[in-house]
C-alpha positions as CSV (number, residue, x, y, z in Angstrom):
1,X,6.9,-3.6,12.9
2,X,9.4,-1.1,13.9
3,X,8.9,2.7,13.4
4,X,10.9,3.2,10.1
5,X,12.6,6.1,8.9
6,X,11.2,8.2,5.8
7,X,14.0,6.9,3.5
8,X,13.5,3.5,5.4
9,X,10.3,3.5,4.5
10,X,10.5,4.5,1.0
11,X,13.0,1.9,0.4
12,X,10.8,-1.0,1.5
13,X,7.8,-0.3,0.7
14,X,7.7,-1.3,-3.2
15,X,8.5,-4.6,-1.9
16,X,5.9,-5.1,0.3
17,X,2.5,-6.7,-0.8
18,X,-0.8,-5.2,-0.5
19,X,-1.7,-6.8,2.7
20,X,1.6,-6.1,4.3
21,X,1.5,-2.5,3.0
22,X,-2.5,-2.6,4.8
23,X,-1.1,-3.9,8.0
24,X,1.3,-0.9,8.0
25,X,-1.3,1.5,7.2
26,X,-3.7,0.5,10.2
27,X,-0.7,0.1,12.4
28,X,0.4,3.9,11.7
29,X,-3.4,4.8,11.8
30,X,-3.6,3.4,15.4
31,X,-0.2,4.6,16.9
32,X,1.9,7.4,15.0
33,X,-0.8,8.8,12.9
34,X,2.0,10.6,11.2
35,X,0.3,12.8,8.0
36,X,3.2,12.1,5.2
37,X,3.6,8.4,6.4
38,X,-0.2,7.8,6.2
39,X,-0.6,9.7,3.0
40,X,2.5,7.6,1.6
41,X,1.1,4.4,3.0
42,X,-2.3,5.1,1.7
43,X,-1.1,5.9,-2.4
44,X,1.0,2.7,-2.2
45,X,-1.9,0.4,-1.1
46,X,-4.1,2.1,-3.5
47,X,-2.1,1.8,-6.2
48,X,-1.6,-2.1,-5.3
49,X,-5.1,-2.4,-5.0
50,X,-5.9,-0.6,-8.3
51,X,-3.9,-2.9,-9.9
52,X,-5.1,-5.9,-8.5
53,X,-8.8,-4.9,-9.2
54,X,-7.8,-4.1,-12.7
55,X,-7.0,-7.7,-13.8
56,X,-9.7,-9.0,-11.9
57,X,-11.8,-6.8,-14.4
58,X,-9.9,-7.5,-17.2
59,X,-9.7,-11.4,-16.5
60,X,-13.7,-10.8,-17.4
61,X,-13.2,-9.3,-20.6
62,X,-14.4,-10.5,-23.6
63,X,-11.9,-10.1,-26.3
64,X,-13.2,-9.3,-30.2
């Protein structure tokens, strides 16, 4: 993928699945290793994967 701006990034980014949003991480983490990009990269996959894992859990749940 193409180096993207800040705003760039910003703009796409809460369109981009968790695996696409991965791919950019280890691609910055490999090339750039730009601090605010990887910090921005890593909260968004986080919070993809946080809310993947929580209806995983919840899927498990036994309801009263």
């Amino acid at each position: 993928m193409k180096k993207l701006s800040w705003r760039a990034l910003n703009e796409v980014l809460p369109r981009l699945t968790e695996a696409q949003v991965l791919d950019m991480l280890t691609q910055e983490r490999q090339t750039d290793r730009r601090a605010n990009y990887l910090q921005r990269l890593h909260q968004r996959y986080c919070a993809l994967r946080d809310a993947r894992e929580r209806l995983e859990i919840l899927g498990e749940a036994v309801r009263p």
